[in-house]
N, CA and C atoms as a LAMMPS dump frame, in Angstrom:
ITEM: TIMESTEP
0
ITEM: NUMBER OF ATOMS
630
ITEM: BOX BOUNDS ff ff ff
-5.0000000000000000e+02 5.0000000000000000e+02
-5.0000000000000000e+02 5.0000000000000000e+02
-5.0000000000000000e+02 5.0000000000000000e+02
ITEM: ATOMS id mol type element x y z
1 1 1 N -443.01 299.58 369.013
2 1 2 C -444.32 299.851 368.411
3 1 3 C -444.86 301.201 368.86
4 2 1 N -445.116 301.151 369.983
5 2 2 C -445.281 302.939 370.457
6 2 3 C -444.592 303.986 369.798
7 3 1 N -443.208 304.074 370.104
8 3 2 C -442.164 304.559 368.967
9 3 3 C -442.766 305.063 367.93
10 4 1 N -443.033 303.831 367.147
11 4 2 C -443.352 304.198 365.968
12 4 3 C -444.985 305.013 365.943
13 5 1 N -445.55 304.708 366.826
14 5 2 C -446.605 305.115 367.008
15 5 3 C -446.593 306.943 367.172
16 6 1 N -446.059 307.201 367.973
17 6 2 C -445.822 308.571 368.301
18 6 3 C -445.318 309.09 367.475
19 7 1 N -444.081 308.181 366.401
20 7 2 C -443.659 309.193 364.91
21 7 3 C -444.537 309.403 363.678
22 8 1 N -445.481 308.624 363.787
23 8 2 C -446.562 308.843 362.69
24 8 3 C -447.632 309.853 363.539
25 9 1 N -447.515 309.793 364.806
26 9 2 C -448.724 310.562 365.191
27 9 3 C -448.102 311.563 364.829
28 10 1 N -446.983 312.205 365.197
29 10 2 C -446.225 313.534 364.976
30 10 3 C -446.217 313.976 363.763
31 11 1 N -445.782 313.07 362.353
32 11 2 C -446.175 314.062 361.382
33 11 3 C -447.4 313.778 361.027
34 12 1 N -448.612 312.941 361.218
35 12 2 C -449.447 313.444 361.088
36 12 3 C -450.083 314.601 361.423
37 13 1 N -449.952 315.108 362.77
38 13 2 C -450.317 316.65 363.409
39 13 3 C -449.854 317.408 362.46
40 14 1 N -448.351 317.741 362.14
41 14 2 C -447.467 318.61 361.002
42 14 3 C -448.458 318.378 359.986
43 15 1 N -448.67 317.577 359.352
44 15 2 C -449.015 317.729 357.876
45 15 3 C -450.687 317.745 357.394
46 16 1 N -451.223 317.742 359.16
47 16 2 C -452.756 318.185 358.99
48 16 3 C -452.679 319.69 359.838
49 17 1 N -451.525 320.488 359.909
50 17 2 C -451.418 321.918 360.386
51 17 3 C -451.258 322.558 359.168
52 18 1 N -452.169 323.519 358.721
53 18 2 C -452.04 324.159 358.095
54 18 3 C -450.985 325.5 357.928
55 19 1 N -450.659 325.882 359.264
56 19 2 C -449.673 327.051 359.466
57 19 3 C -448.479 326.191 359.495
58 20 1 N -448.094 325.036 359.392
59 20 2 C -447.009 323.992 359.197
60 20 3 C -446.953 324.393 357.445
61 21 1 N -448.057 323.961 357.113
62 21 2 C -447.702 324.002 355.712
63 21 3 C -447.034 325.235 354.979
64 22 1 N -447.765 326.158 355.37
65 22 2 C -447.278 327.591 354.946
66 22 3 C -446.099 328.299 355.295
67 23 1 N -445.763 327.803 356.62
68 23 2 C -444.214 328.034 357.276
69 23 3 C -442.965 327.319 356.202
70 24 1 N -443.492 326.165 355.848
71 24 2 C -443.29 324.961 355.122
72 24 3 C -442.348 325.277 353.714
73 25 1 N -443.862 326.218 352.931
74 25 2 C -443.716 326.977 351.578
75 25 3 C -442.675 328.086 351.66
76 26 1 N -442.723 329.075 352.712
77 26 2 C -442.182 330.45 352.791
78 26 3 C -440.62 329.859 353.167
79 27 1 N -440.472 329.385 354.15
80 27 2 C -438.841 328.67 354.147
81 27 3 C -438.542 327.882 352.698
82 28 1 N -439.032 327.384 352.094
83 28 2 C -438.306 326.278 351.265
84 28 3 C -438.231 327.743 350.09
85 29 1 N -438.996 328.227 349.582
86 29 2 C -438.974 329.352 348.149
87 29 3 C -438.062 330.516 348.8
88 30 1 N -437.588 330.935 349.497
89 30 2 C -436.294 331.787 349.873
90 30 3 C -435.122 330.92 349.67
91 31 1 N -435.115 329.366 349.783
92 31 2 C -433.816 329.168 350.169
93 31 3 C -433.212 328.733 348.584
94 32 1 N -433.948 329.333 347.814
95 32 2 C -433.627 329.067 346.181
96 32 3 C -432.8 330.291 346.01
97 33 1 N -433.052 331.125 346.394
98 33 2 C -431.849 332.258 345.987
99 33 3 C -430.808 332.138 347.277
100 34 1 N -431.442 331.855 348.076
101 34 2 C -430.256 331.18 349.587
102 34 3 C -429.027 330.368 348.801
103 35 1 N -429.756 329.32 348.24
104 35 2 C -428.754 328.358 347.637
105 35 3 C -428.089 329.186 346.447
106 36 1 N -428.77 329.644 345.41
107 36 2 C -428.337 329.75 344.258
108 36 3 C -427.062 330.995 344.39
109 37 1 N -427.421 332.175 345.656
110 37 2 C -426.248 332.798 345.946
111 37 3 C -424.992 332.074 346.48
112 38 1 N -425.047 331.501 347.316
113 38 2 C -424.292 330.574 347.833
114 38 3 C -423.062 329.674 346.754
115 39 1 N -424 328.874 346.23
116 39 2 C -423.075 328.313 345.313
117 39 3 C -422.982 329.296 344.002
118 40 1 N -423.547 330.752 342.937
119 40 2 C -423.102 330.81 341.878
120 40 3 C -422.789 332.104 342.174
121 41 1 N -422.28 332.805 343.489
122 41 2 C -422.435 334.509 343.374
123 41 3 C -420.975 334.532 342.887
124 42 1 N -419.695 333.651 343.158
125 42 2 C -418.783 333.998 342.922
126 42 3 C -418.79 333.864 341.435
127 43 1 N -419.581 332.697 340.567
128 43 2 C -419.501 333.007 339.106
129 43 3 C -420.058 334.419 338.299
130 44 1 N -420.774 334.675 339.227
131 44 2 C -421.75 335.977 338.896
132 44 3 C -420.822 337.346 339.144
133 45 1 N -420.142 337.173 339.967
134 45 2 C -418.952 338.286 340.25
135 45 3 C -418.041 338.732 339.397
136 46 1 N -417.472 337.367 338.74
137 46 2 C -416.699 336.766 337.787
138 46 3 C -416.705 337.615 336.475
139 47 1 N -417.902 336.921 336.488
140 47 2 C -418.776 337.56 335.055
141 47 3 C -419.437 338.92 334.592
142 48 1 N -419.792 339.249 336.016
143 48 2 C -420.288 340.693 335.793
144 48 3 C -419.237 342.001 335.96
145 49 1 N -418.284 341.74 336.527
146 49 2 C -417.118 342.393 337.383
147 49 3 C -415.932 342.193 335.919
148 50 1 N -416.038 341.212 335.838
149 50 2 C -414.601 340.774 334.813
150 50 3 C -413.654 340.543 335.413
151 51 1 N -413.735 339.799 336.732
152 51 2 C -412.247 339.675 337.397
153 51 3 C -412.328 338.195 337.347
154 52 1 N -411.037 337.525 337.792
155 52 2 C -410.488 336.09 337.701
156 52 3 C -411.532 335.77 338.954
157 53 1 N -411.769 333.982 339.032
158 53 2 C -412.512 333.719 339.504
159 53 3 C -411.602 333.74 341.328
160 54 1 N -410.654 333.873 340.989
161 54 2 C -409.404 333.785 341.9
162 54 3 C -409.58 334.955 343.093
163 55 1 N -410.319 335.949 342.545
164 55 2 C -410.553 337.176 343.396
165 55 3 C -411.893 337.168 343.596
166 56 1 N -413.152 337.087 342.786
167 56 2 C -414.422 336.677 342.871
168 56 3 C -415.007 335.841 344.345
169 57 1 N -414.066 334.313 343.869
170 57 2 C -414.606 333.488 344.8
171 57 3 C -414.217 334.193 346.703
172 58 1 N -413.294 334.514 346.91
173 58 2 C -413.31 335.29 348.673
174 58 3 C -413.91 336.517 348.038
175 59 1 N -413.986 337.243 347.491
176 59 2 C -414.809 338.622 347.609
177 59 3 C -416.238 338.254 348.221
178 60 1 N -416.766 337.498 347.308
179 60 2 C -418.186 337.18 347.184
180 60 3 C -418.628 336.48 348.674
181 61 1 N -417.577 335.576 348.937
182 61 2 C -417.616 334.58 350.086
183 61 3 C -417.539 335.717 351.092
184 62 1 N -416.526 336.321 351.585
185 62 2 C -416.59 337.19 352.879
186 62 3 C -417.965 338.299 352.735
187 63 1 N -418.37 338.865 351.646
188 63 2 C -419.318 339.697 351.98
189 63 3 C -420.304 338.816 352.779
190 64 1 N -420.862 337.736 352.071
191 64 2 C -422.019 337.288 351.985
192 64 3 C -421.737 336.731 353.709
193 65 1 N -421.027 336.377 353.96
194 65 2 C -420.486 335.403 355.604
195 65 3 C -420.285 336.874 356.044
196 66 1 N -420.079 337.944 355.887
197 66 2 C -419.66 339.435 356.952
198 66 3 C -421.197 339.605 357.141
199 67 1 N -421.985 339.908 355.976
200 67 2 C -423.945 340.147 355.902
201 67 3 C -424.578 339.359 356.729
202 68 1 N -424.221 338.632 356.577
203 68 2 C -425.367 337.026 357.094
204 68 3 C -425.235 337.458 358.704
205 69 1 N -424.238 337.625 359.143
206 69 2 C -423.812 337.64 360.823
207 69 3 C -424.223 338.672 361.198
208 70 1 N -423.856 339.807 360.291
209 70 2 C -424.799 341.201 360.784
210 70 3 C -426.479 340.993 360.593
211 71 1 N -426.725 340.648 359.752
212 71 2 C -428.576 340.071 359.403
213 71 3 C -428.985 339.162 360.95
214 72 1 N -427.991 338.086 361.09
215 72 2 C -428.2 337.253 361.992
216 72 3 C -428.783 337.793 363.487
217 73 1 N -427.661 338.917 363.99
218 73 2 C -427.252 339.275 365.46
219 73 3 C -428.956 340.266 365.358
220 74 1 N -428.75 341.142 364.357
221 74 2 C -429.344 342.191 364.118
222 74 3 C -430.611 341.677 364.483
223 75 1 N -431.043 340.72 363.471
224 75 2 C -432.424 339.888 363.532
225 75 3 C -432.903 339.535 364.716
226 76 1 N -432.236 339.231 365.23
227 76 2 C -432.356 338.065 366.829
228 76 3 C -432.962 338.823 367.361
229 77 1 N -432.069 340.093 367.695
230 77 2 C -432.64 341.044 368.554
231 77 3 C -433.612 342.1 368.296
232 78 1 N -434.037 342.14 367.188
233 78 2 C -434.852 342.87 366.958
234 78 3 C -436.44 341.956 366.95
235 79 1 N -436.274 340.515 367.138
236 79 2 C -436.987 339.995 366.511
237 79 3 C -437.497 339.918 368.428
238 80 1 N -436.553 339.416 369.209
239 80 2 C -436.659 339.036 370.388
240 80 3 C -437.656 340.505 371.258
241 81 1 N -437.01 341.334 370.934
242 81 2 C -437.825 342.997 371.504
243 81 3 C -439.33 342.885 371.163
244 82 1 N -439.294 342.897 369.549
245 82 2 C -440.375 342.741 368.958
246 82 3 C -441.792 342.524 369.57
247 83 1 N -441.263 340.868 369.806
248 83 2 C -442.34 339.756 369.69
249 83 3 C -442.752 340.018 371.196
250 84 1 N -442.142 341.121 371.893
251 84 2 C -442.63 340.927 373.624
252 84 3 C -443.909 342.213 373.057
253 85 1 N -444.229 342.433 372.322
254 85 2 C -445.093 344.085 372.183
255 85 3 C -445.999 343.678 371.067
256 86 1 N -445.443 342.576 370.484
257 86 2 C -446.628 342.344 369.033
258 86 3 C -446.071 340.799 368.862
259 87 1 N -447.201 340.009 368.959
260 87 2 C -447.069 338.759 368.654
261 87 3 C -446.469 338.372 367.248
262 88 1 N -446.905 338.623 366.378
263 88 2 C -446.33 339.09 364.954
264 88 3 C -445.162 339.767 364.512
265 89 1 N -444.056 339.839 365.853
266 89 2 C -443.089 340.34 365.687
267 89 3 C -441.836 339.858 365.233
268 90 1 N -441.66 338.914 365.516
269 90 2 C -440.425 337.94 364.599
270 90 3 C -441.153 337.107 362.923
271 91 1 N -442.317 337.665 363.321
272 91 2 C -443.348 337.453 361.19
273 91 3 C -442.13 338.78 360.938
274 92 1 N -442.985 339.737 361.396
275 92 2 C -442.404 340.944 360.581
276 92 3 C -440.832 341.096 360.737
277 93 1 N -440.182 340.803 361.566
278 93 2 C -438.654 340.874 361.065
279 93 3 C -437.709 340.045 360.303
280 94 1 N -438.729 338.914 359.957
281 94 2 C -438.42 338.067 359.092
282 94 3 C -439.086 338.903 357.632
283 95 1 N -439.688 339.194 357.52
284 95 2 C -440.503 340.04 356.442
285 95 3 C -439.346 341.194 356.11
286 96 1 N -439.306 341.913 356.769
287 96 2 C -438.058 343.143 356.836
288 96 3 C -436.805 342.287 356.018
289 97 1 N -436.469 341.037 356.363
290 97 2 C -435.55 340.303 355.959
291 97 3 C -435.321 340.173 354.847
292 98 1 N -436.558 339.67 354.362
293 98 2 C -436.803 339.285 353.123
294 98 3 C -436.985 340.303 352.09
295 99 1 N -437.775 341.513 352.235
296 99 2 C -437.969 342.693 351.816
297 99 3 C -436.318 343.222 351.376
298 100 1 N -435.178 342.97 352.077
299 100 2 C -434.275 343.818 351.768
300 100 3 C -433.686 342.648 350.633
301 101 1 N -433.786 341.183 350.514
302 101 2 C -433.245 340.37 349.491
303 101 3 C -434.076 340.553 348.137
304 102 1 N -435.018 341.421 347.958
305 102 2 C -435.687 341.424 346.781
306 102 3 C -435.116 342.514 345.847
307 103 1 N -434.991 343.401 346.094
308 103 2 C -433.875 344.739 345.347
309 103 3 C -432.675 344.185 345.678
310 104 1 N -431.83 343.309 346.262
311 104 2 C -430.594 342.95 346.364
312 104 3 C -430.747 342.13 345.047
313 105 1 N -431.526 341.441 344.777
314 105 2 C -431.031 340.093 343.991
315 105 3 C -431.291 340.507 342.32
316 106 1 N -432.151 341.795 342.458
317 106 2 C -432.249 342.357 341.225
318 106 3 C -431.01 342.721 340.976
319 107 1 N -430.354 343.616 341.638
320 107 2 C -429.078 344.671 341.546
321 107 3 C -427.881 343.314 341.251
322 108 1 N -427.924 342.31 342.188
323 108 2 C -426.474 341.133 341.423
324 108 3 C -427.219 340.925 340.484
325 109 1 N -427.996 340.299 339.701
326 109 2 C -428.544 340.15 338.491
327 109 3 C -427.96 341.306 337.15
328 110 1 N -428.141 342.084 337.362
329 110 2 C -427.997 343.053 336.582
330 110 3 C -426.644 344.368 337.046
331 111 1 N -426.575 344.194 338.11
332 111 2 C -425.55 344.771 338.41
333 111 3 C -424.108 344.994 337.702
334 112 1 N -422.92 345.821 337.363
335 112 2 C -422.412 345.76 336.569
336 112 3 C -420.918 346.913 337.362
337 113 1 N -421.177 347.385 337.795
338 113 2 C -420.097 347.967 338.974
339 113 3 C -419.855 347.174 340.673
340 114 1 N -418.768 347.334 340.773
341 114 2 C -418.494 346.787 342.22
342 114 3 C -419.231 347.446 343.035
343 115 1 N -419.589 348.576 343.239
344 115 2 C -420.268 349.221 344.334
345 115 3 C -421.472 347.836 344.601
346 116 1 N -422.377 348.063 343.009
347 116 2 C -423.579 347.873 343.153
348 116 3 C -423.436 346.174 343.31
349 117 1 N -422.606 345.793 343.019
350 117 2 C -422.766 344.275 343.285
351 117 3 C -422.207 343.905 344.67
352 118 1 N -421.328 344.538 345.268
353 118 2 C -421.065 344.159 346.526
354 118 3 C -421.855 345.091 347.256
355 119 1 N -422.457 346.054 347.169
356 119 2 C -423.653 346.346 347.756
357 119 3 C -424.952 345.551 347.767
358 120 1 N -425.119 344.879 346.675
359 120 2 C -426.244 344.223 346.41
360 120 3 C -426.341 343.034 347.549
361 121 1 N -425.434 341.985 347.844
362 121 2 C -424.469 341.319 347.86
363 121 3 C -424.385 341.375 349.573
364 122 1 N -424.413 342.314 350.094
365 122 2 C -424.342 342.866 351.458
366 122 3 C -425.784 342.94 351.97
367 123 1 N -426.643 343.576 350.954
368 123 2 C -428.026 343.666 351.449
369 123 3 C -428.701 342.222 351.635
370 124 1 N -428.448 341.723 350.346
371 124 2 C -428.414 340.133 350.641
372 124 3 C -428.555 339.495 351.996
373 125 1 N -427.051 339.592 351.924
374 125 2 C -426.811 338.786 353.533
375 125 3 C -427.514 339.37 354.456
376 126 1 N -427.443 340.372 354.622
377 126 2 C -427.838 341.034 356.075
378 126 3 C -429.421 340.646 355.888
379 127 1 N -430.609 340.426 354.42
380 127 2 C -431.715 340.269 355.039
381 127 3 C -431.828 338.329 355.224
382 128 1 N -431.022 337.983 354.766
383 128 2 C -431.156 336.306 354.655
384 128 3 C -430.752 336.19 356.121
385 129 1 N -430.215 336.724 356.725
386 129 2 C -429.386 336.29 357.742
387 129 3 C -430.811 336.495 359.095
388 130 1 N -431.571 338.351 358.731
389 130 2 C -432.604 338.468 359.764
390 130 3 C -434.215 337.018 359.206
391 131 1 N -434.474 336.709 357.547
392 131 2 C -435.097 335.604 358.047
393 131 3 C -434.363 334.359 358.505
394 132 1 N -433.635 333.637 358.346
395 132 2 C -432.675 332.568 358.958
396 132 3 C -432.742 332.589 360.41
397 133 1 N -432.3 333.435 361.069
398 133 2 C -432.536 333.763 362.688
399 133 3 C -433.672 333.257 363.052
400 134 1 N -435.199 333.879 362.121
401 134 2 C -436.165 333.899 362.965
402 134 3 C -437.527 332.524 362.621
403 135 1 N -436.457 331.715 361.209
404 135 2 C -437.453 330.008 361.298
405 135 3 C -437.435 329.256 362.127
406 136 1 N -436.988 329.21 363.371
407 136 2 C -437.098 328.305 364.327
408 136 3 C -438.179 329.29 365.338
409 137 1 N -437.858 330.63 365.678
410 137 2 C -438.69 331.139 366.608
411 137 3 C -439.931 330.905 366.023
412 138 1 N -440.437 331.199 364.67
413 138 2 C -441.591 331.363 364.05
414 138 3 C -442.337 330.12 364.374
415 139 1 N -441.285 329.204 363.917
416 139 2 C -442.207 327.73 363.839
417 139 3 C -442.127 327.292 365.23
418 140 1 N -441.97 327.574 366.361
419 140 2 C -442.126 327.155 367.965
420 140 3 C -443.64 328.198 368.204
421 141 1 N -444.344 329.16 367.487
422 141 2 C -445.237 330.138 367.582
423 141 3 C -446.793 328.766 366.921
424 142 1 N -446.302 328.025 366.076
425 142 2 C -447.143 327.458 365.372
426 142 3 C -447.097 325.928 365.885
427 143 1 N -445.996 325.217 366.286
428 143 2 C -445.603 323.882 366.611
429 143 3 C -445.325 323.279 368.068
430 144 1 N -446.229 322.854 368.473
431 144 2 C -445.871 322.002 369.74
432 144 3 C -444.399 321.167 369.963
433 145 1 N -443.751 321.942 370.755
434 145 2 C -442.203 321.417 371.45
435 145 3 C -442.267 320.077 371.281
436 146 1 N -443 319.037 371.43
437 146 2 C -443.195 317.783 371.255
438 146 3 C -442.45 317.318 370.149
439 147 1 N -442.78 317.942 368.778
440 147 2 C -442.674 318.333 367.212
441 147 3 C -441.37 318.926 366.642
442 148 1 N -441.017 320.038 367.338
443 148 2 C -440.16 320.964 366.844
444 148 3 C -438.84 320.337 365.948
445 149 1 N -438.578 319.332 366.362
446 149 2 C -437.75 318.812 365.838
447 149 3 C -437.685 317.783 364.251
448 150 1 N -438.846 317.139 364.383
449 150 2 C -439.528 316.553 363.31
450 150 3 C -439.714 317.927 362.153
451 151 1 N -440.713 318.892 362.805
452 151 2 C -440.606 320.238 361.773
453 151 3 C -439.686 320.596 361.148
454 152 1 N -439.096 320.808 362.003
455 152 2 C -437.549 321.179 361.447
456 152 3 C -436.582 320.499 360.381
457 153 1 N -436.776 319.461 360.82
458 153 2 C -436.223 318.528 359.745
459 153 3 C -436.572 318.556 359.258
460 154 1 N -438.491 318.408 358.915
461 154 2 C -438.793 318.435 357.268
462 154 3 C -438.252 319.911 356.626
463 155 1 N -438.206 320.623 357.186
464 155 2 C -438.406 322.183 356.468
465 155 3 C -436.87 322.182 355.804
466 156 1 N -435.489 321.662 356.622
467 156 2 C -434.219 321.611 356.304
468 156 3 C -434.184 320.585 355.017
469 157 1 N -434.716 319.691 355.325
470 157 2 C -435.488 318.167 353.582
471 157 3 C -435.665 319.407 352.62
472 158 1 N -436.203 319.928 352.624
473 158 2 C -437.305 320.811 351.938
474 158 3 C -436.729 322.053 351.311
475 159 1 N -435.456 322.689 352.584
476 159 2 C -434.399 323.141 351.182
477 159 3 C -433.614 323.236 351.265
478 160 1 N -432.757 321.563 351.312
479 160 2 C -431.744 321.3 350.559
480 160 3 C -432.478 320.769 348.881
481 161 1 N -433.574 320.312 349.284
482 161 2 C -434.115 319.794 347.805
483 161 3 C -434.249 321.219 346.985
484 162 1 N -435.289 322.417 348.038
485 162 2 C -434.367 323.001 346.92
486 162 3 C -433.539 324.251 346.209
487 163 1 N -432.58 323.505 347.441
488 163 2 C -431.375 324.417 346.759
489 163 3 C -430.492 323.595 345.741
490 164 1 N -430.684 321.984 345.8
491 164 2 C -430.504 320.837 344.769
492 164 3 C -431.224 321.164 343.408
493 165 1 N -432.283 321.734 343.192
494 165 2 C -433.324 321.771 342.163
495 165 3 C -432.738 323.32 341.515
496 166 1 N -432.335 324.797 342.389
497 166 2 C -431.86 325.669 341.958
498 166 3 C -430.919 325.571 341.639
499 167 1 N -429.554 325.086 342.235
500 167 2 C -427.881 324.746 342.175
501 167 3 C -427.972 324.003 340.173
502 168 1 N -429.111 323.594 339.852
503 168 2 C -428.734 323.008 338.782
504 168 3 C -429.485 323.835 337.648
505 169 1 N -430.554 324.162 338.01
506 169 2 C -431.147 325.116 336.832
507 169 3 C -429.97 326.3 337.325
508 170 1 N -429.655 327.199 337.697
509 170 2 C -428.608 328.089 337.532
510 170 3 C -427.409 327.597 336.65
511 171 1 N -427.039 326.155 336.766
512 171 2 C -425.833 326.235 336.312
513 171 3 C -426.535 325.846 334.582
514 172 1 N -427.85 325.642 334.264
515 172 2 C -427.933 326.016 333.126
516 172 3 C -428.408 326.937 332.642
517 173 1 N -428.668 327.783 333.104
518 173 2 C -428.66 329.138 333.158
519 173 3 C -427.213 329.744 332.61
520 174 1 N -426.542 329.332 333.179
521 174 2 C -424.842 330.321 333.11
522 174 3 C -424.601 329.263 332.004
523 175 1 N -425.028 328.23 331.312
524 175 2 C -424.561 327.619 329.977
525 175 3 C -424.729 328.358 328.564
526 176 1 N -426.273 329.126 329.359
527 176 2 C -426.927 329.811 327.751
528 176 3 C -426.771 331.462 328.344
529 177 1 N -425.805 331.595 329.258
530 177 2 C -425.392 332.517 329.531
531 177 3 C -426.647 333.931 330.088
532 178 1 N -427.531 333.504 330.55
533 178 2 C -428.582 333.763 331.143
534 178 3 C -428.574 334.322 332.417
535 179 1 N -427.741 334.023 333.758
536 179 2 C -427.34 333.537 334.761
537 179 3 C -427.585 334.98 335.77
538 180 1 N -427.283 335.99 335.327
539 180 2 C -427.635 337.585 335.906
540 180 3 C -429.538 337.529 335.881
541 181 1 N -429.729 337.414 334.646
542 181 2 C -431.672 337.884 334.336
543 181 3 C -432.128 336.569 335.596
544 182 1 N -431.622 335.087 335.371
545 182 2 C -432.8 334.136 336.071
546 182 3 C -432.302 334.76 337.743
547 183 1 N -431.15 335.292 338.025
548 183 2 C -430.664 335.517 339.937
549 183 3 C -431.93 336.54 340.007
550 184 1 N -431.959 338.053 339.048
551 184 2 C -433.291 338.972 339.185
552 184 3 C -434.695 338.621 339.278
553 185 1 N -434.724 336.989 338.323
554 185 2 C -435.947 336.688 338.644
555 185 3 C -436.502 336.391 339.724
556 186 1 N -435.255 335.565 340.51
557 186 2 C -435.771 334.852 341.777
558 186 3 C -436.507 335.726 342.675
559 187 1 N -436.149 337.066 342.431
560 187 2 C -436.926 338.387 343.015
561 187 3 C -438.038 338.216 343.365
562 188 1 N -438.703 337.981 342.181
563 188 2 C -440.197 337.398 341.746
564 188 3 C -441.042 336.597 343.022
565 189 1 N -440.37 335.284 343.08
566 189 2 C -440.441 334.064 343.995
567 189 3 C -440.279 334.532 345.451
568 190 1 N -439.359 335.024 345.59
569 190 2 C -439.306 335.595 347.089
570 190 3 C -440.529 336.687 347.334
571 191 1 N -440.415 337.616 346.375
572 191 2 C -442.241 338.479 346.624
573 191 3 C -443.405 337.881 347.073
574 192 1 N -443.401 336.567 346.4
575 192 2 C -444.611 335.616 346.316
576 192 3 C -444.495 334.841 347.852
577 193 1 N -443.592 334.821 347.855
578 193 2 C -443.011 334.059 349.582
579 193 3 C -443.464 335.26 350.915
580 194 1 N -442.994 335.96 350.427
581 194 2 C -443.35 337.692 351.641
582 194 3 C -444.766 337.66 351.561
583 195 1 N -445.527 337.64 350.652
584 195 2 C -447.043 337.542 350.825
585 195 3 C -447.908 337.002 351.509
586 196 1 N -447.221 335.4 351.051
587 196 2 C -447.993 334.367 351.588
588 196 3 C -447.957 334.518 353.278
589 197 1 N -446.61 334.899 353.965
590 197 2 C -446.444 335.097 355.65
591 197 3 C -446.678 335.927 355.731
592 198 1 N -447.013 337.22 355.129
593 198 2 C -447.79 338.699 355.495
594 198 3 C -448.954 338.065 356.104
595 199 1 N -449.718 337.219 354.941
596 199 2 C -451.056 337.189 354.972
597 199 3 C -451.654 336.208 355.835
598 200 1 N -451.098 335.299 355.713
599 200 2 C -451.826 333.827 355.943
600 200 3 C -450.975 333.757 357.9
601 201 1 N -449.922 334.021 358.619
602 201 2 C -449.165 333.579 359.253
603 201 3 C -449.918 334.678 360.553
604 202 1 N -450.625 333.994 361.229
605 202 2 C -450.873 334.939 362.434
606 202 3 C -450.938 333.846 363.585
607 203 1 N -450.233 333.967 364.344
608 203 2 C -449.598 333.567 366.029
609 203 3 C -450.967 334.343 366.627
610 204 1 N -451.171 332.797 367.719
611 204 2 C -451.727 333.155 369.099
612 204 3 C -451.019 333.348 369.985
613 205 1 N -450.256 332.791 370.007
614 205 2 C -448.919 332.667 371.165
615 205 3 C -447.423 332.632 370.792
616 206 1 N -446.77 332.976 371.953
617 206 2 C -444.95 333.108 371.456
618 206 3 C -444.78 331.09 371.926
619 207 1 N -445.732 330.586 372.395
620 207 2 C -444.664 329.116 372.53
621 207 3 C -446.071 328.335 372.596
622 208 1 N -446.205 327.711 371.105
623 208 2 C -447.458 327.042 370.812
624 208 3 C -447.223 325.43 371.699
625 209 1 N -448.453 325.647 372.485
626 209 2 C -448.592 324.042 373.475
627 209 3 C -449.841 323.381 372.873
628 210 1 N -450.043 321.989 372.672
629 210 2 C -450.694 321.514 372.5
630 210 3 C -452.335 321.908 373.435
């Protein structure tokens, strides 16, 4: 009974935190082009490139896994320096992150040479990889250690649903042959995501205690 007591107290705190919520929004609306690269860049390669899906699928796969690790390492540490000089410092290198996936996702969208798509493609990774690094630091800035784990889980709920909800509008997308314009749109969505943690996301502290 306690048990259970302490798990309802816990997301109740989460879901009457408002900087929960917004951490909440900004992770789940990135991980729609997270997902949708993931599972359709090699069709998008395919298609825009004109090569067999045979060469597509590892092209696409190693950039995006070579980016992500450089975004990753890169992030950490820039995020870790940061945040000792400006509390708001792993906001903004997650921001930087995100900033570089918004002209990336235009350029695979529309992209039409290898440069520009495995450039695109690279920028990608490397900024998905610096926000990815820095949703757990962010949300320990806003969430009592008590929590962190409950948070977390909802936020991981939150997008696999939806990268479940993108994974399927893309693939009808690439039915009506659409599939380049809706990846540029997601541009859009991620802008709207960078805003909301510009604006709304300000830390008192690097390790929020009850």
């Amino acid at each position: 009974e306690k048990t259970k007591t302490h798990v309802f107290k816990g997301l109740g705190l989460l879901l009457t935190n408002i900087s929960f919520w917004i951490i909440l929004i900004y992770f789940a609306v990135p991980s729609l082009p997270g997902w949708g690269v993931k599972n359709w860049l090699p069709t998008l390669f395919a298609e825009n490139l004109g090569i067999d899906m045979s060469k597509a699928g590892p092209l696409s796969t190693i950039t995006i896994a070579t980016s992500s690790f450089i975004g990753v390492i890169a992030g950490g540490i820039l995020s870790d320096r940061w945040v000792q000089k400006n509390l708001r410092g792993r906001i903004y290198t997650s921001a930087i992150g995100l900033t570089l996936t918004i002209p990336a996702l235009i350029l695979i969208g529309y992209g039409h040479s290898l440069f520009h798509i495995i450039g695109a493609a690279f920028s990608f990774g490397v900024g998905f990889g610096m926000f990815d690094a820095n949703n757990m630091p962010i949300l320990c800035q806003f969430v009592s250690r008590k929590y962190r784990a409950t948070a977390y889980g909802l936020m991981n709920m939150v997008g696999v649903f939806a990268g479940a909800f993108i994974t399927d509008l893309l693939g009808k997308s690439t039915d009506k042959g659409n599939l380049g314009k809706d990846f540029a749109m997601l541009a859009g969505i991620v802008l709207i995501a960078l805003l909301i943690q510009l604006t709304l996301l300000k830390p008192t502290t690097n390790d929020f205690t009850e």
